[in-house]
C-alpha positions as CSV (number, residue, x, y, z in Angstrom):
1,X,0.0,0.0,0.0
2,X,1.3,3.4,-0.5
3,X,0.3,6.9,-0.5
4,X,-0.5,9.4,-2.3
5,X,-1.1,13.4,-2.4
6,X,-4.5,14.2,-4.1
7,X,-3.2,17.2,-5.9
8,X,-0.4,15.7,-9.0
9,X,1.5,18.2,-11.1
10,X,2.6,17.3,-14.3
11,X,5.3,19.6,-16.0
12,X,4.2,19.8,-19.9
13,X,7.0,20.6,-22.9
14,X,5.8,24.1,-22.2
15,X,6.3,24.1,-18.5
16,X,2.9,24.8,-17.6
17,X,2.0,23.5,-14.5
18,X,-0.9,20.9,-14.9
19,X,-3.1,18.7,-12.4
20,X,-4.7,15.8,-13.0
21,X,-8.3,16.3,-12.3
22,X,-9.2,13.1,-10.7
23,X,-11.4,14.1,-7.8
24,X,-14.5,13.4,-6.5
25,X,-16.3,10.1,-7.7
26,X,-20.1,10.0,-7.7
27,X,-21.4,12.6,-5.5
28,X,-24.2,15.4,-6.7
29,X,-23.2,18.8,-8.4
30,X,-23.9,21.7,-6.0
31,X,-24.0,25.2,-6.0
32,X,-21.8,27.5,-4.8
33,X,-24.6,28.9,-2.7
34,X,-24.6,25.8,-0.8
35,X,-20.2,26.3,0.0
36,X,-19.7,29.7,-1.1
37,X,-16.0,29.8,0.8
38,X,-14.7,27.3,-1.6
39,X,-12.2,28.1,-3.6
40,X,-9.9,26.8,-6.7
41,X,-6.3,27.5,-6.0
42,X,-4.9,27.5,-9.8
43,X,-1.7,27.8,-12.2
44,X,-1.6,31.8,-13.0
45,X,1.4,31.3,-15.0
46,X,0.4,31.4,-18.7
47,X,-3.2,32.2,-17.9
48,X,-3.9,35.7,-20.1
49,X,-4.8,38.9,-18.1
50,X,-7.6,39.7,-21.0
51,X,-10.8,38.4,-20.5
52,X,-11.3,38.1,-24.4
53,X,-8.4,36.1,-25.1
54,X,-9.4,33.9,-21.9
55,X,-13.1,33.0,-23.2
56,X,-10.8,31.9,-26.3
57,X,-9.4,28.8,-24.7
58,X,-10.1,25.5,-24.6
59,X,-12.5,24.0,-21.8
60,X,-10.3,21.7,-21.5
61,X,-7.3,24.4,-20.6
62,X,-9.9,26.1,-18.3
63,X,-10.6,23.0,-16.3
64,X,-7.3,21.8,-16.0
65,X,-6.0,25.3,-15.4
66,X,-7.2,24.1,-11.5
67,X,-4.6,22.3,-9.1
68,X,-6.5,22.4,-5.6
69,X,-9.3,23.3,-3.4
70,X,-9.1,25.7,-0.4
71,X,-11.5,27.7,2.0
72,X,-12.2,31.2,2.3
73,X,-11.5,32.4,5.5
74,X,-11.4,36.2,5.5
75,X,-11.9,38.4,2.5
76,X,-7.9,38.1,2.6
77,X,-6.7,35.2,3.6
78,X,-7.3,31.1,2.5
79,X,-6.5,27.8,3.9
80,X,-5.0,25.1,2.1
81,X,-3.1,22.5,2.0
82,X,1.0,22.7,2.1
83,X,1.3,20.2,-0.5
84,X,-0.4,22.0,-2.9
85,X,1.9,25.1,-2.8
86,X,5.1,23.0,-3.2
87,X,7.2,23.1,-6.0
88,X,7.2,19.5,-7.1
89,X,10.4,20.0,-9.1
90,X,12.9,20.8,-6.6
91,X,14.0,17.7,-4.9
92,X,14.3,19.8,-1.6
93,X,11.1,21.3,-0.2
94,X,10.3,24.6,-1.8
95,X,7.3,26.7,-1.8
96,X,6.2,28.0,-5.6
97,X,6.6,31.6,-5.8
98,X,3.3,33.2,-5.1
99,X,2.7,34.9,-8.5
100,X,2.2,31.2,-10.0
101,X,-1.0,30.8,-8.1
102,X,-4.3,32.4,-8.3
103,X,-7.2,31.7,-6.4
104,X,-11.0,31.5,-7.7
105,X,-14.3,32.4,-5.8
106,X,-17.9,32.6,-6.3
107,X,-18.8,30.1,-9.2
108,X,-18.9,26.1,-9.0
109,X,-18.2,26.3,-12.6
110,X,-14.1,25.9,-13.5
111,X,-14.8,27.7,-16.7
112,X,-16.8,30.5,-15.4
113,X,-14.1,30.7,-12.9
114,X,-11.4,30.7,-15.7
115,X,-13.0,33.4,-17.8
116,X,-13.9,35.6,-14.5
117,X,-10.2,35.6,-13.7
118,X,-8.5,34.0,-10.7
119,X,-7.1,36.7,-8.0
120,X,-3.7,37.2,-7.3
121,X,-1.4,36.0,-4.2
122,X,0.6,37.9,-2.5
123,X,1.8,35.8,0.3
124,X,1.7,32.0,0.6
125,X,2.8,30.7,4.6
126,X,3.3,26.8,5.0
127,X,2.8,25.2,8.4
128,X,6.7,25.5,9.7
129,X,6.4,21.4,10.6
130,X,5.3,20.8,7.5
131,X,6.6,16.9,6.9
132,X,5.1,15.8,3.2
133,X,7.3,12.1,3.6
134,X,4.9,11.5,6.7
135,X,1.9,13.6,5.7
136,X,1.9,15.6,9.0
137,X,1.3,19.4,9.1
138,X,-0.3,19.6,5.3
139,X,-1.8,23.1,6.1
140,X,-0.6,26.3,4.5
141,X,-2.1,30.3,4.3
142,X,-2.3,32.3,1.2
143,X,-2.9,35.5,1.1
144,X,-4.8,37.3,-1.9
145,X,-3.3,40.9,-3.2
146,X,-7.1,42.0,-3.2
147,X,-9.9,41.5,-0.8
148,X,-12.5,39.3,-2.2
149,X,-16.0,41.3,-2.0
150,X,-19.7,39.9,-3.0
151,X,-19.7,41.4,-6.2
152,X,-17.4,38.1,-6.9
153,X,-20.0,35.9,-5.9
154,X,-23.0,34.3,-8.3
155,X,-26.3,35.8,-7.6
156,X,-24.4,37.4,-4.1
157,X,-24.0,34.3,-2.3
158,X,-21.2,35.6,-0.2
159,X,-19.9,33.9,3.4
160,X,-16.7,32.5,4.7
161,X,-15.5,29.3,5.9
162,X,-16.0,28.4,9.4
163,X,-13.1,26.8,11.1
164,X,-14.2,23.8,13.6
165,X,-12.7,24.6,17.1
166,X,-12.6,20.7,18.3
167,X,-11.8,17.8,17.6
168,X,-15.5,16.1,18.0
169,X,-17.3,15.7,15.3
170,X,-20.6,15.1,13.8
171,X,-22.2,11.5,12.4
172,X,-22.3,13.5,9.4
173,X,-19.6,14.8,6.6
174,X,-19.5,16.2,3.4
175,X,-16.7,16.1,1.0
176,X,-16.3,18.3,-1.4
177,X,-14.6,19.3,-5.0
178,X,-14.4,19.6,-8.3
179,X,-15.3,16.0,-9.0
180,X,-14.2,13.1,-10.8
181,X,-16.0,10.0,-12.3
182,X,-13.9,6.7,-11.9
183,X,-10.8,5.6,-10.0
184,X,-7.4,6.1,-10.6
185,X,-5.4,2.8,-12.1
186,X,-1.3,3.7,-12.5
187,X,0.2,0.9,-14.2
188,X,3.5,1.0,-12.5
189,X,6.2,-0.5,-15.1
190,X,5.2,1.8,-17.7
191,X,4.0,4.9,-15.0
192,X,0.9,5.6,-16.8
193,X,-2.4,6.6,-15.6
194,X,-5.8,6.2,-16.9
195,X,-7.4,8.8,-18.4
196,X,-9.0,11.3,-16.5
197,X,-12.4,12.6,-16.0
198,X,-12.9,15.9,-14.8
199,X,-16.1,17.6,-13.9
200,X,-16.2,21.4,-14.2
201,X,-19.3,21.8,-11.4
202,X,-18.3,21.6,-8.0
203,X,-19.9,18.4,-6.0
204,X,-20.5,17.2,-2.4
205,X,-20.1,13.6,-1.3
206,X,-21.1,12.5,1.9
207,X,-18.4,10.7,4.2
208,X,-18.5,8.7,7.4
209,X,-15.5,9.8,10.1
210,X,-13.9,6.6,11.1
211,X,-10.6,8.4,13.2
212,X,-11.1,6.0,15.9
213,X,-11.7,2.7,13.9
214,X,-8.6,0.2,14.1
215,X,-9.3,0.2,10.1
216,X,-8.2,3.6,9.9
217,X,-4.7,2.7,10.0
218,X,-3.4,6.4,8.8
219,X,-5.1,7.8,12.0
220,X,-3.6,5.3,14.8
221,X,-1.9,7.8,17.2
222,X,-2.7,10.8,14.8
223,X,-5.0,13.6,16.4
224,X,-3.9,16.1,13.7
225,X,-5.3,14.0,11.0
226,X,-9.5,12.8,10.4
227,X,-9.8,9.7,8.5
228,X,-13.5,9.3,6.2
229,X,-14.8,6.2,3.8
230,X,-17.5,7.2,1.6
231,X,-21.3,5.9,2.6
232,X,-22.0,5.4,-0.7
233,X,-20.8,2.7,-2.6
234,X,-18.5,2.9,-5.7
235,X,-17.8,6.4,-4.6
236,X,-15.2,8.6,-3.0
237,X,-12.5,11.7,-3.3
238,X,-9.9,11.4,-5.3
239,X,-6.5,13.7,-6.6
240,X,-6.9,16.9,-7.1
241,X,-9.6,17.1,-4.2
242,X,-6.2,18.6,-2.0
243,X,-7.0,21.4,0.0
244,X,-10.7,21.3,-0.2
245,X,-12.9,21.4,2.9
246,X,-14.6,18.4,5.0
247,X,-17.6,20.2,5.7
248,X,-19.8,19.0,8.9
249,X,-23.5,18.1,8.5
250,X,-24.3,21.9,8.8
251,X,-22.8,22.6,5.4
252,X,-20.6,25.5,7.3
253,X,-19.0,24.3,9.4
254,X,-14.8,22.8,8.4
255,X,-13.4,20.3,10.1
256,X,-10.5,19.2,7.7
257,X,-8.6,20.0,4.6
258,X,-7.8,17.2,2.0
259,X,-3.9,15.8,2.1
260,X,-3.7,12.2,1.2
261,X,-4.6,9.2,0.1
262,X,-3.9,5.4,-0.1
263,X,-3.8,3.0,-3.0
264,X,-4.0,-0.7,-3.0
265,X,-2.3,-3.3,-6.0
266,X,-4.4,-4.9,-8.3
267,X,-4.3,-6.8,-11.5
268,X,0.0,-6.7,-11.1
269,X,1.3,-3.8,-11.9
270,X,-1.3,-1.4,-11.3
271,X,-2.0,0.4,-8.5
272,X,-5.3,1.0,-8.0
273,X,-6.6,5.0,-6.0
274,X,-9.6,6.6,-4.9
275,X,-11.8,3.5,-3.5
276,X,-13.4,5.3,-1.0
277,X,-10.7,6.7,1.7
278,X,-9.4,10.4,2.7
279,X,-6.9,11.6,5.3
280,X,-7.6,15.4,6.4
281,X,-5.6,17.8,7.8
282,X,-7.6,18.3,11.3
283,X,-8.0,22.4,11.1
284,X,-8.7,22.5,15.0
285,X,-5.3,21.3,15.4
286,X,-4.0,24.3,13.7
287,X,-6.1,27.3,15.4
288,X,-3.4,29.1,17.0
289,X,-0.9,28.9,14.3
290,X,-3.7,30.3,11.8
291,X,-4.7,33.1,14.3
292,X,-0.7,33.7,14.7
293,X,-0.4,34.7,11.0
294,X,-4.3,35.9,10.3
295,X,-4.5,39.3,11.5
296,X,-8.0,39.3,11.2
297,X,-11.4,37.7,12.7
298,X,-12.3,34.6,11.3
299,X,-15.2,32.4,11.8
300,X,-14.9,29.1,14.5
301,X,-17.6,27.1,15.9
302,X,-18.4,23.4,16.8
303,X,-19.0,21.6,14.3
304,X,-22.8,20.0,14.4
């Protein structure tokens, strides 16, 4: 069994920065009413500052133009996770500079996102502990070079993310992304990966906690993490969900951020991802380092 980030980048022959859009399998399309602090974190490098010459690309560019998740927490700041802001071509740890990224609000469409324009980052923080060879820490800040306001969002469905502020949690999850239809299969001599499926609409999945079951073997001794399995079957989050909010059964409250997931052999050389598992960054065990760097009021509560 091994492990696996839920956020890939691939560098192309043009050095754009892609990610495999393998997320959420199953689930229902939602609105952005419904999660309106979501966000798409996305690759700002060769992404045009005219609107016209934006609508002129590809839906395929738009959609793939989107690496990770993340939550709203002020009209300034966003939680995500570290992984996602790491440059995977060093081979020591390094953070991507800041003007890569962009971040998208207000839509749960990737191509209304694409052609509204993604705003700028000015700073991007990862959690100092930050260990990606033993998933611990996978949290990082960003913050945008322009407050977000509700002219951003669709039809002004405008609210941030609330941050859980313990570690109890509800019967009830929701996972959500910009989903995905099937699993993942790598074949591992050749190191390819079946095709992808992206959807462009945001979706919700709903998840069962199962931190304290002796099956969640990720979570054994590990208060910072929450393990989920899907309720459904045949479903589950999948790369590219990283960063993204587990979302208690109020819909407001966020309990986790996505980091990692696991992947089992089958049929030989394959390895075989998203069958129904997610580890999460547990957000309440990060309060005081977000309030240390957020010098503003943000939103916690208990998660019901």
């Amino acid at each position: 069994m091994k492990l696996f980030t839920l956020c890939l980048f691939l560098f192309s022959s043009t050095g754009v920065i892609q990610a495999l859009q393998n997320k959420i399998i199953g689930g229902q399309q939602v609105g952005i009413e419904t999660y309106p602090f979501q966000v798409s974190l996305g690759d700002m490098r060769y992404v045009s500052r005219d609107p016209q010459q934006r609508r002129r690309q590809s839906v395929t560019n738009k959609i793939n133009s989107h690496i990770c998740g993340g939550v709203l927490l002020t009209k300034t700041w966003v939680v995500t996770a570290a992984h996602c802001v790491m440059d995977p071509s060093q081979s020591r740890p390094t953070v991507v500079p800041a003007g890569w990224l962009g971040v998208g609000v207000g839509s749960n469409d990737l191509v209304e996102m694409y052609d509204k324009g993604r705003i700028g980052i000015s700073r991007i923080i990862v959690q100092p502990n930050f260990d990606q060879s033993r998933w611990m820490n996978d949290i990082a800040l960003i913050k945008l070079d322009t407050p977000v306001d509700a002219s951003a969002f669709r039809n002004g469905h405008y609210a941030m993310g609330c941050l859980a502020d313990t570690s109890r949690l509800p019967s009830g999850l929701w996972s959500i992304g910009w989903g995905n239809t099937v699993p993942i299969t790598e074949n591992q001599a050749t190191q390819e990966w079946t095709p992808h499926q992206p959807s462009q609409y945001l979706k919700q999945l709903t998840m069962k906690d199962v931190s304290n079951s002796n099956s969640a073997a990720f979570c054994q001794g590990r208060n910072d993490l929450v393990c989920v399995t899907s309720i459904q079957r045949n479903t589950g989050p999948c790369r590219g969900d990283s960063g993204g909010a587990l979302v208690s059964s109020n819909k407001r409250t966020v309990v986790g951020v996505y980091s990692f997931m696991k992947s089992v052999p089958v049929n030989g050389n394959n390895q075989a991802m998203c069958l129904g598992d997610g580890q999460y960054t547990r957000v309440s065990s990060h309060l005081n380092w977000i309030r240390s760097h957020v010098n503003e009021r943000f939103c916690t509560s208990h998660p019901q």
